[in-house]
N, C-alpha and C positions, 0 to 999 in steps of 0.2 A: 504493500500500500504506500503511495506518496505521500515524503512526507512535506507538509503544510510550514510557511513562516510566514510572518510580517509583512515580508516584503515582497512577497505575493510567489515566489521560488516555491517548483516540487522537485523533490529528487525522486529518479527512479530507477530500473532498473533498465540498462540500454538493449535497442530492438535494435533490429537490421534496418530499417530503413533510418536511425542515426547514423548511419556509417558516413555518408557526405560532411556531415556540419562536424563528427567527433574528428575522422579526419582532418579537415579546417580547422582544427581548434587545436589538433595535437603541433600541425605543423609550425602556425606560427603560434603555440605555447614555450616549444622546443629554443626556433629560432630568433625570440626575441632577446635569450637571454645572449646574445651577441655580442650586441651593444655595451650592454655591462660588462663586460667578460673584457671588452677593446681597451674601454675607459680604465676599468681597473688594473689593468696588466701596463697598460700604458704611464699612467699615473705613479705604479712603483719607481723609488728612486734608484734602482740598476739600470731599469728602461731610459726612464731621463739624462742619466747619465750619459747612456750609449745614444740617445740618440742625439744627442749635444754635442760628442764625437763625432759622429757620423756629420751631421749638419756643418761642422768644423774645417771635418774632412773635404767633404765637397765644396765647401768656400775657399778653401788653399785651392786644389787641385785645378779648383775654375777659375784659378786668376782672381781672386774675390771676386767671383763671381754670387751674387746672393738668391739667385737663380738657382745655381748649381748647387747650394746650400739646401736650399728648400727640395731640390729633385732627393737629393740625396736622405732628407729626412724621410721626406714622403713617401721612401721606398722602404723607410724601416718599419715605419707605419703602416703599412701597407703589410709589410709581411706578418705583423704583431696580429693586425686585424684577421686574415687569411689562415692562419694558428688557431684561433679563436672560431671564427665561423668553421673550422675544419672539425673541430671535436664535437661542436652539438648538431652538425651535419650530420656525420658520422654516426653519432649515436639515434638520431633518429632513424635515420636508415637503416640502424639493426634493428631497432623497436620494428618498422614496419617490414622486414622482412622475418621476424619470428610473431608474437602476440600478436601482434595489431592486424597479420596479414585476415587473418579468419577471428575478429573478439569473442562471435558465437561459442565457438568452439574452445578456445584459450581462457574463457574467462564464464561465459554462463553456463556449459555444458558440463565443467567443473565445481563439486557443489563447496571445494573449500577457495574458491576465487568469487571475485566479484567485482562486477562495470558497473558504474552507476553515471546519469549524465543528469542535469539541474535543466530546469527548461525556466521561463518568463513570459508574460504574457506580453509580446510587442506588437502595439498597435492593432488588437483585436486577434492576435495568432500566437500560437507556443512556439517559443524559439529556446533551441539548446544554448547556453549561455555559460557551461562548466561542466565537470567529468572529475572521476578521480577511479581509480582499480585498485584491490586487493589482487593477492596473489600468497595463496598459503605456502607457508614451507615446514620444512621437518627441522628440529632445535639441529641435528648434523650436520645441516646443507652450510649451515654459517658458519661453519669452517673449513668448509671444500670451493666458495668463492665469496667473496665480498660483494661485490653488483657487479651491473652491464658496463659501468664505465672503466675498470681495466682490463676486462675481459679474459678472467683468469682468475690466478690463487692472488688473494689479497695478504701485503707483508705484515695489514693488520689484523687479520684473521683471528678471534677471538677462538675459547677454548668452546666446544662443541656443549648447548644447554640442550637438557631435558624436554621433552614438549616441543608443540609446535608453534608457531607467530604466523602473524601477518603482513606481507610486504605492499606499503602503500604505493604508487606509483601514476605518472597521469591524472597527474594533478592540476588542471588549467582551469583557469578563471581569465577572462579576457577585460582587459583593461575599465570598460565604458561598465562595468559588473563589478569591479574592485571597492574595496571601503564598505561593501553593504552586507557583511557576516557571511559570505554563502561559501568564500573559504573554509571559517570554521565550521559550517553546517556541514559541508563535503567532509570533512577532517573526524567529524562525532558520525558520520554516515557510515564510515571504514571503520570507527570506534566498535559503535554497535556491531556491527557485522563479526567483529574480529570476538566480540563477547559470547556474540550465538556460537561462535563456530569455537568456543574456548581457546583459543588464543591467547597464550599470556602475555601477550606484547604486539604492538606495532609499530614497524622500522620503517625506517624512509631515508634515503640517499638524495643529498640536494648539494648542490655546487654554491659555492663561497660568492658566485657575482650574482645570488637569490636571494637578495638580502630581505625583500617581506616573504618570501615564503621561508626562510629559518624563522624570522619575528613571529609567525603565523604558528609553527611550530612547536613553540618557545611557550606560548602563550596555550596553546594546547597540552602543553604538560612534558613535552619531548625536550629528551637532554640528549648532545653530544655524546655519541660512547666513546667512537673511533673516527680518525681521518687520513686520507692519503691522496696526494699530488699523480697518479698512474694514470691514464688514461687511456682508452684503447684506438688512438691513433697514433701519429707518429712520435717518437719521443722526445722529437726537438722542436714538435710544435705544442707540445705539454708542458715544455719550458721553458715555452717563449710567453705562454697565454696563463702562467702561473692561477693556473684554475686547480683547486682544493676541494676533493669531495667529501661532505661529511654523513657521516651515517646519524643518524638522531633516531632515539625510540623511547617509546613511552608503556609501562607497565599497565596492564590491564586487570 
């Protein structure tokens, strides 16, 4: 049954024919966090440093030229950015080539996972407006890989817990939607869910240039366990784009 808020949002359980708008929402959910991702790697002072250099270099080299100064920077920037949009590229692209290709089947035909998507009433019509997926696991799994972002055995691999959890994941709320609780209504929607299915916890893996959805998190009761810099593209664009993944989970 849907549930009812305030602000006039029902969450429910996603059909087939959401597949259009949840794809449109997953992509630029993914993609937007780009931007942050440029601005903060850019803004560290190693980046600034070198690109100071860099900018330096091209103003010698071009005869002070300050033409040559600026090509020279813009090219670092350019690659800093390129590092950055390369990893949440990337990882969306494996999201839609395992779960996302079939949700049916990955997420509702499974009774210990669950899609949920938020709809609104706009302008006389329900429109999907937010989503969010569980995805059960077994307490062992968590130490044979830490998530999809390094693709592999994690160096923070915690020791293997008893019982099963909850992996929150797909998580989007779009912009013109933000500020009006349906965050945390999605966040208590994977809550409950993770209670029926006894779950003594759920985790969630969220990158460092997410800074309202850690806050969002935070505020839900999820603390930090583990963190690591791995990423599963290339390794010298994982430290170029000094992107930080932390796992956050909350006792249920």
């Amino acid at each position: 049954m849907a549930q009812k808020n305030n602000f006039q949002f029902s969450i429910r359980k996603y059909r087939p024919s959401d597949q259009h708008a949840v794809m449109s929402l997953f992509h630029d959910g993914i993609l937007e966090h780009v931007y942050p991702a440029f601005f903060k790697a850019m803004s560290h002072q190693d980046h600034v440093g070198i690109a100071l250099s860099i900018c330096m270099a091209g103003y010698v080299l071009g005869g002070s030229s300050y033409f040559q100064a600026l090509l020279f920077g813009s090219a670092w920037a350019g690659l800093i950015y390129y590092s950055c949009h390369d990893i949440y590229e990337s990882y969306m692209k494996r999201r839609l080539s395992t779960d996302m290709v079939d949700i049916q089947a990955s997420y509702l035909e499974n009774p210990d996972n669950g899609f949920w998507v938020a709809e609104a009433d706009v302008n006389g019509q329900s429109k999907v407006v937010g989503m969010v997926a569980v995805t059960g696991k077994r307490g062992e799994e968590e130490g044979e890989s830490f998530d999809d972002w390094n693709g592999g055995v994690s160096e923070f691999a915690q020791d293997a817990v008893d019982g099963s959890y909850g992996e929150l994941s797909h998580m989007v709320v779009p912009f013109p939607w933000r500020r009006k609780n349906l965050g945390s209504q999605l966040t208590w929607k994977a809550l409950d869910f993770c209670k029926e299915r006894s779950y003594e916890r759920l985790v969630v893996d969220v990158s460092s240039p997410q800074t309202a959805a850690i806050s969002l998190y935070q505020k839900s009761g999820f603390v930090q366990t583990a963190s690591h810099s791995n990423t599963h593209t290339n390794h010298w664009f994982s430290k170029l784009a000094r992107i930080t993944v932390f796992r956050m989970e909350k006792f249920i």
